[in-house]
C-alpha positions, 0 to 999 in steps of 0.5 A: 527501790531505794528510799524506802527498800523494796517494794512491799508485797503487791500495793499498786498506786492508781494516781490522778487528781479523780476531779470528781471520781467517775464510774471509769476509775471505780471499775479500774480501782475494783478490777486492780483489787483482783490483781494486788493485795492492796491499791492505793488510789493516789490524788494529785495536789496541783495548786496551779489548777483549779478543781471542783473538789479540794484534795480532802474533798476529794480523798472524802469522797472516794473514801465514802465510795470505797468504805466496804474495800478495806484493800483499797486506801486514799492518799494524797502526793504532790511532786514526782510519782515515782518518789511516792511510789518508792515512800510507799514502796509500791510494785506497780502504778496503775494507768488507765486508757480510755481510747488511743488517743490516751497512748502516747503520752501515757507511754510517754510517762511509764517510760520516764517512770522507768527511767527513774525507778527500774523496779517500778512497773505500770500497768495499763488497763481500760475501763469497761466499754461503758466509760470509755468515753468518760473523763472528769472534764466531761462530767463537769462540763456536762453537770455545770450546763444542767445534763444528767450525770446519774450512772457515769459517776458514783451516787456518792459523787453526785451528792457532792457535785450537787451540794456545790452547785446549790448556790449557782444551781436554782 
């Protein structure tokens, strides 16, 4: 790494934009505390797309979520992740893969990632059997349409969804 100087310790980034944080990344952020001292979960600010949280809401909420993990922190980044990581000076990105169809352009990306910062490695991990199927796409679409969304995300998480939709939802 070269910003920043070498990587400090173990912190592994977990990034993504978590629009809303599901049960699959709490079980991927929770199994990366056994692998690093530290993991910083990383929320993308993209303005060209439109959430349903804020990038505060967002590193609010998975605070809320995280409160009693001390080694886990929330962030925000925007640009190339691999400048983030070197500010940090971050060991390793984690990635999660839900199913093969996630694979190539995930490989795609740590490849580039390597390219660009040598030192930097990823790490692929997949979330228990009972989120593979879970995106935060899917949580939306499913919440906005009226479905039940209990046990595929946290509590805390469905608290926010629901005071969103207050306005719309009667």
């Amino acid at each position: 790494m070269t910003a920043a100087g070498p990587p400090n310790g173990r912190l592994a980034v977990f990034p993504g934009s978590f629009d809303p944080l599901t049960n699959g990344h709490v079980d991927i952020v929770l199994r990366s505390t056994n692998m690093f001292e530290r993991v910083v979960v990383a929320v993308l600010v993209n303005p060209d797309k439109q959430p349903l949280f804020t990038p505060d809401e967002r590193v609010t909420i998975i605070r809320e979520v995280f409160h009693e993990y001390p080694n886990v922190e929330v962030d925000t980044y925007n640009g190339l992740l691999v400048d983030y990581a070197r500010r940090r000076r971050a060991s390793a990105l984690v990635r999660g893969m839900r199913a093969i169809s996630d694979f190539e352009r995930e490989f795609q990306m740590a490849l580039m990632n390597r390219h660009l910062e040598p030192t930097l490695e990823t790490v692929f991990m997949m979330p228990a059997e009972q989120y593979t199927y879970l995106s935060s796409r899917l949580i939306k679409e499913v919440f906005s349409l009226g479905g039940d969304v209990r046990g595929l995300v946290p509590a805390v998480v469905e608290r926010w969804m629901r005071r969103k939709h207050e306005p719309v939802r009667r």
